[in-house]
N, CA, C and O atoms as a MOPAC input file, in Angstrom:
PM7 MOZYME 1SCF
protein

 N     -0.28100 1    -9.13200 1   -32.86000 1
 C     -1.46100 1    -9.62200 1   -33.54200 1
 C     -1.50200 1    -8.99100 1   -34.92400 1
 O     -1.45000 1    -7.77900 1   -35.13300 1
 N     -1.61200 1   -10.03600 1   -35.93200 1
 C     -2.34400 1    -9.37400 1   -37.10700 1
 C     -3.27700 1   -10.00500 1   -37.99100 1
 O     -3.40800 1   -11.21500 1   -38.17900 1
 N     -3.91200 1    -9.06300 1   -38.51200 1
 C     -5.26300 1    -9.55700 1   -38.46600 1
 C     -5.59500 1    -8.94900 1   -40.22600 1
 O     -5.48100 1    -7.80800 1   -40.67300 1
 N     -6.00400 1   -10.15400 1   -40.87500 1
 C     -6.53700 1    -9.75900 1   -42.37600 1
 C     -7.96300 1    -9.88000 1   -42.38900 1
 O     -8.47700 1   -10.98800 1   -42.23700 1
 N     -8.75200 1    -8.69800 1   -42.58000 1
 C    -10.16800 1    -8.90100 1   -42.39600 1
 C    -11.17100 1    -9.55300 1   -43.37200 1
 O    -12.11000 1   -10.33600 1   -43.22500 1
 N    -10.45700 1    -8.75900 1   -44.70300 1
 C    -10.61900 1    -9.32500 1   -45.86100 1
 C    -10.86000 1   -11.12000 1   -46.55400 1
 O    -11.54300 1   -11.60300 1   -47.45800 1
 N    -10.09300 1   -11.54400 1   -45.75900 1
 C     -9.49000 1   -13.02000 1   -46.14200 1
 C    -10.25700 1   -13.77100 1   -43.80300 1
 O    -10.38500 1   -14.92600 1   -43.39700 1
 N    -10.45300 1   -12.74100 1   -43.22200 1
 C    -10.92500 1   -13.61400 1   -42.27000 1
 C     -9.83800 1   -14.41600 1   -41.11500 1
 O    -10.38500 1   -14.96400 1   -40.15800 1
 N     -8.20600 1   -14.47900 1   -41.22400 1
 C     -7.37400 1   -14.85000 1   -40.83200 1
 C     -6.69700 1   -13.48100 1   -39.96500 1
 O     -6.52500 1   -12.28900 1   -40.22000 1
 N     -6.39800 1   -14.49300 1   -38.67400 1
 C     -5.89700 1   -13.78900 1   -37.56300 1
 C     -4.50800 1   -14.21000 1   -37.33400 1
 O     -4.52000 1   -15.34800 1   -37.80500 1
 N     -2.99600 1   -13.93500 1   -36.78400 1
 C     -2.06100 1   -14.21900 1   -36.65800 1
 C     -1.69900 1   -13.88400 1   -35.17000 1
 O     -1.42600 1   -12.70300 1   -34.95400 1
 N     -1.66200 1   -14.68500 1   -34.20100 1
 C     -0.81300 1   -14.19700 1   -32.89800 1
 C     -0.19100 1   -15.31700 1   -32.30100 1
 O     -0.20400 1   -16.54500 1   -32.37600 1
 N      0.51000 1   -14.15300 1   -31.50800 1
 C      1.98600 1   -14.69900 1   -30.36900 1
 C      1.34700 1   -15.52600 1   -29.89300 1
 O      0.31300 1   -15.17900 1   -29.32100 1
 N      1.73000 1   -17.01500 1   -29.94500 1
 C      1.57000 1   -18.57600 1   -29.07700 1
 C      1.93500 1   -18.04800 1   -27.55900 1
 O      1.33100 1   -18.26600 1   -26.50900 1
 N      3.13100 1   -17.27900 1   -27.80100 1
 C      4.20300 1   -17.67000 1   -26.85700 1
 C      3.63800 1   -16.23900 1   -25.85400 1
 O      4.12000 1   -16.45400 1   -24.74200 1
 N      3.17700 1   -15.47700 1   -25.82300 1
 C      2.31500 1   -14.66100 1   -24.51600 1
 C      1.25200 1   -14.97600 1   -24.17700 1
 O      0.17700 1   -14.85600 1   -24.76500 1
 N      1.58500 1   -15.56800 1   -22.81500 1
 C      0.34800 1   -16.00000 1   -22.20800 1
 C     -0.28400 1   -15.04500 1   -21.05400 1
 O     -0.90400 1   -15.44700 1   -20.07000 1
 N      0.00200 1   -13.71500 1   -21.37900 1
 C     -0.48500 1   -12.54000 1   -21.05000 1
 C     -1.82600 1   -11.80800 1   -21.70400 1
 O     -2.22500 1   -10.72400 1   -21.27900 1
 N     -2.41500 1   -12.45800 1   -22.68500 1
 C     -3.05800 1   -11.95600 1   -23.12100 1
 C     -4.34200 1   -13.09200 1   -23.72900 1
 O     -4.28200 1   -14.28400 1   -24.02700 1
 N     -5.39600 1   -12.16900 1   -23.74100 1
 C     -6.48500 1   -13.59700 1   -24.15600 1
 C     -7.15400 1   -12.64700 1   -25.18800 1
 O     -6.91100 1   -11.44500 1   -25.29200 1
 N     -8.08900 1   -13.41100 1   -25.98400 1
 C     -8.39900 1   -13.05300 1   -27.39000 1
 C    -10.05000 1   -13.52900 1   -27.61300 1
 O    -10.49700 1   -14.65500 1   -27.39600 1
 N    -10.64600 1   -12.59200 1   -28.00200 1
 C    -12.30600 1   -12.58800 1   -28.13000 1
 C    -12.44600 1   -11.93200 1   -29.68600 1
 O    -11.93800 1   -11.05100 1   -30.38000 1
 N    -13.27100 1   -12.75800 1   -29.73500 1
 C    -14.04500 1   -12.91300 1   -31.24000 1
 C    -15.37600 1   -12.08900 1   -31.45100 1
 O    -16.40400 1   -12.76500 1   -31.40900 1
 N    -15.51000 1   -10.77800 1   -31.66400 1
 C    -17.45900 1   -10.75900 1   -31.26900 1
 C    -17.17300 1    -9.82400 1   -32.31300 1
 O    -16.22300 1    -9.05300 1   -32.44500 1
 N    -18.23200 1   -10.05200 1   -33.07000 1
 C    -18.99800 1    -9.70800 1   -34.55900 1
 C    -17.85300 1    -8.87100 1   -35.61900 1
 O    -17.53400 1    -7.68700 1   -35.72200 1
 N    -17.45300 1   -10.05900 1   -36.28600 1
 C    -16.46000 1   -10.58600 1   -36.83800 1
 C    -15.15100 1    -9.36700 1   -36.66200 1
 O    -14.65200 1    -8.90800 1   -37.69000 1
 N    -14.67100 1    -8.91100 1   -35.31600 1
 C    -13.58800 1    -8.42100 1   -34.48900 1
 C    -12.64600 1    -9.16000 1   -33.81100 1
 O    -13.08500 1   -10.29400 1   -33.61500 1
 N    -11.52200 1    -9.00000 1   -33.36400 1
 C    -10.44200 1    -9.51500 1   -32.40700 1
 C    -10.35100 1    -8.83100 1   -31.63400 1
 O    -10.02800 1    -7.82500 1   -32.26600 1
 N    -10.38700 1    -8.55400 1   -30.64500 1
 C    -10.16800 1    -8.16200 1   -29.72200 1
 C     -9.29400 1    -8.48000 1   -28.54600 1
 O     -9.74100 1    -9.26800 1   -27.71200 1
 N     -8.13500 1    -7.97700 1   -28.38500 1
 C     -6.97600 1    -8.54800 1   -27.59000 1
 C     -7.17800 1    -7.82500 1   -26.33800 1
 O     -7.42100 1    -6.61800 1   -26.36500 1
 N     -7.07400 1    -8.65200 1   -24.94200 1
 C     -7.50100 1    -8.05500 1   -23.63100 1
 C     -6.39000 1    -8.47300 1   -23.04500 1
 O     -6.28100 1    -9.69100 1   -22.90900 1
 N     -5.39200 1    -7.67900 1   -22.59800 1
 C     -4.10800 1    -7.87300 1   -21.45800 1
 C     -5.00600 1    -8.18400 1   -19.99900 1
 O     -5.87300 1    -7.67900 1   -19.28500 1
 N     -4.01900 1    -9.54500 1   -20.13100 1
 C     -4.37700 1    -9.77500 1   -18.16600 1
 C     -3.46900 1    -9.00000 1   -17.10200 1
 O     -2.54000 1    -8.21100 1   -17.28000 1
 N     -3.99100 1    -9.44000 1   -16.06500 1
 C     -3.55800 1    -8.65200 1   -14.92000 1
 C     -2.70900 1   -10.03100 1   -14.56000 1
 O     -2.81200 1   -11.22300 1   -14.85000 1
 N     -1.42600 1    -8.85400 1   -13.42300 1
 C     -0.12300 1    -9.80000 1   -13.14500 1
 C     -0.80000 1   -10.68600 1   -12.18900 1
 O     -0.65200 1   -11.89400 1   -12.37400 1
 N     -1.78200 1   -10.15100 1   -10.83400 1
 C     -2.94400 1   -11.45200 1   -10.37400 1
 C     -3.95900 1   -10.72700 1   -10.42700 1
 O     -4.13500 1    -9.50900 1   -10.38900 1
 N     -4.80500 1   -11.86400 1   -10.54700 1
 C     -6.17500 1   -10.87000 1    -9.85400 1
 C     -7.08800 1   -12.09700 1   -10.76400 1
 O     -6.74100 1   -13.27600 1   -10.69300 1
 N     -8.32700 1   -11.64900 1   -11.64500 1
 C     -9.30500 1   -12.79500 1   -12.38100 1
 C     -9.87900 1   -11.92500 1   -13.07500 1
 O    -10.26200 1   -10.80100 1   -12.75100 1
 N     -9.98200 1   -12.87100 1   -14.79300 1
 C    -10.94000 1   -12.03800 1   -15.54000 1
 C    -12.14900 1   -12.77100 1   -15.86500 1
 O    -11.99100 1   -13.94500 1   -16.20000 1
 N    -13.13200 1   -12.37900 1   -15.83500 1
 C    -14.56500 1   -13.04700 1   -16.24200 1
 C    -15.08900 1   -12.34400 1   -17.28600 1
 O    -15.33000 1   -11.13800 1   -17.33000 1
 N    -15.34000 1   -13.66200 1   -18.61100 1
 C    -15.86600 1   -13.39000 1   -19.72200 1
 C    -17.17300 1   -13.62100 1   -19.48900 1
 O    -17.38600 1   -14.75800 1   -19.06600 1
 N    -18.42900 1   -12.71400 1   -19.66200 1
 C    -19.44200 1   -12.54500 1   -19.42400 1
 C    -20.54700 1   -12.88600 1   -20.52400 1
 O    -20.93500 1   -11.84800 1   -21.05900 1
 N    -21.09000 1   -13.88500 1   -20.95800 1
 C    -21.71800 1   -14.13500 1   -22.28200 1
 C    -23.45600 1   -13.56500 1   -21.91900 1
 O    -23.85500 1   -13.35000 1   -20.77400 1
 N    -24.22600 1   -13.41500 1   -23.06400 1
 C    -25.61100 1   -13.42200 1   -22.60400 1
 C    -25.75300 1   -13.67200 1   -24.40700 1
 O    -25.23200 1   -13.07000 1   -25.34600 1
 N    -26.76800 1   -14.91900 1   -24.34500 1
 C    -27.03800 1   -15.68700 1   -25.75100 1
 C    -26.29800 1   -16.46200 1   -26.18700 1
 O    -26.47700 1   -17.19700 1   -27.15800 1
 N    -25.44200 1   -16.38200 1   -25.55200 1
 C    -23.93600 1   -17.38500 1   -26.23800 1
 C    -23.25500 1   -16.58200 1   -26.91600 1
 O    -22.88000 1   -17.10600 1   -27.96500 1
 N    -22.97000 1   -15.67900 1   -26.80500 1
 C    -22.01600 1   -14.45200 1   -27.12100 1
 C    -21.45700 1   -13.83200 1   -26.11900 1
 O    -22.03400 1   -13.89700 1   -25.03300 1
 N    -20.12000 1   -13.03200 1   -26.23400 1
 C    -19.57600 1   -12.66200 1   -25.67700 1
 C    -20.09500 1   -10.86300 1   -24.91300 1
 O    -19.84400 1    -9.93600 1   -25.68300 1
 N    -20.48400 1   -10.61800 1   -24.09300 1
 C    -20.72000 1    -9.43000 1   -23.45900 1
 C    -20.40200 1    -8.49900 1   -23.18800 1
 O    -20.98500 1    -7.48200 1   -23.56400 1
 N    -19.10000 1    -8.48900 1   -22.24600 1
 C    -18.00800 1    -8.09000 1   -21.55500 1
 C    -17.03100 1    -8.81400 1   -20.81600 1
 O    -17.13700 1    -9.97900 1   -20.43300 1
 N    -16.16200 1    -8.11600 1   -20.65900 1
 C    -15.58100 1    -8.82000 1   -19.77000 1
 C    -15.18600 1    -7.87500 1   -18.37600 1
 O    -15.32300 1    -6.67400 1   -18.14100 1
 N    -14.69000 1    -8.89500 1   -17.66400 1
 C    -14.94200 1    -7.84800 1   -16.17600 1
 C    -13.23700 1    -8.55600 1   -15.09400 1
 O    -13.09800 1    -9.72800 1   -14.74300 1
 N    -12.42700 1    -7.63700 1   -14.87600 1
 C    -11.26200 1    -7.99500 1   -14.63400 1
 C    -11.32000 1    -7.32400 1   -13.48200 1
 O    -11.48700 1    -6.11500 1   -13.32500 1
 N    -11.15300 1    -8.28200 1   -12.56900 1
 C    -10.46500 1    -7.32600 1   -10.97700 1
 C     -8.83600 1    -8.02400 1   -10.47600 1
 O     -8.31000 1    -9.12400 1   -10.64400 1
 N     -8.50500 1    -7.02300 1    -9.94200 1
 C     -6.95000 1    -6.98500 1   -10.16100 1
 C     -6.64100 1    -6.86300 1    -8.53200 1
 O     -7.42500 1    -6.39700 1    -7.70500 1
 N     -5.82500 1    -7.18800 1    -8.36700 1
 C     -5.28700 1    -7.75400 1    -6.77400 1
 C     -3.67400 1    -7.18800 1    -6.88600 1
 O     -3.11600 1    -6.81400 1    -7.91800 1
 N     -3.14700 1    -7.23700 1    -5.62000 1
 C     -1.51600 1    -7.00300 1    -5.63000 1
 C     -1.63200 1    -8.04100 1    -4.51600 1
 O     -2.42700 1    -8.36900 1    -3.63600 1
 N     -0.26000 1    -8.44300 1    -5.07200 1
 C      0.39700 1   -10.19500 1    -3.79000 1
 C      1.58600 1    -8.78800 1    -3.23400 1
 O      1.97000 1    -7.80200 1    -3.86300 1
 N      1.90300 1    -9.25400 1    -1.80900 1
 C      2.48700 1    -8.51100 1    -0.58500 1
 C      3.38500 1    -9.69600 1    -0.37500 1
 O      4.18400 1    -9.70800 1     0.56100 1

């Protein structure tokens, strides 16, 4: 990821779909997923909150 704050333009990898990307007050914020499990983006106002990731192992 790179990121010009100045100018407002963000640059990232298309090609990892390991990772998801949040916007909250004018930040990037890059959040690695888990190999399984679920992440929930949590809004309150229509903004972003937290997020909340629980993580599992496959047997």
């Amino acid at each position: 990821m790179n990121a010009d704050v100045e100018r407002m333009i963000a640059k990232i990898d298309l090609m990892d779909n390991k990772k998801v990307y949040i916007v909250k007050d004018l930040q990037l914020i890059e959040h690695d997923l888990p190999d399984y499990g679920e992440t929930l983006i949590i809004t309150i106002g229509g903004k972003v909150d937290r997020l909340e990731t629980k993580t599992k192992r496959k047997v």
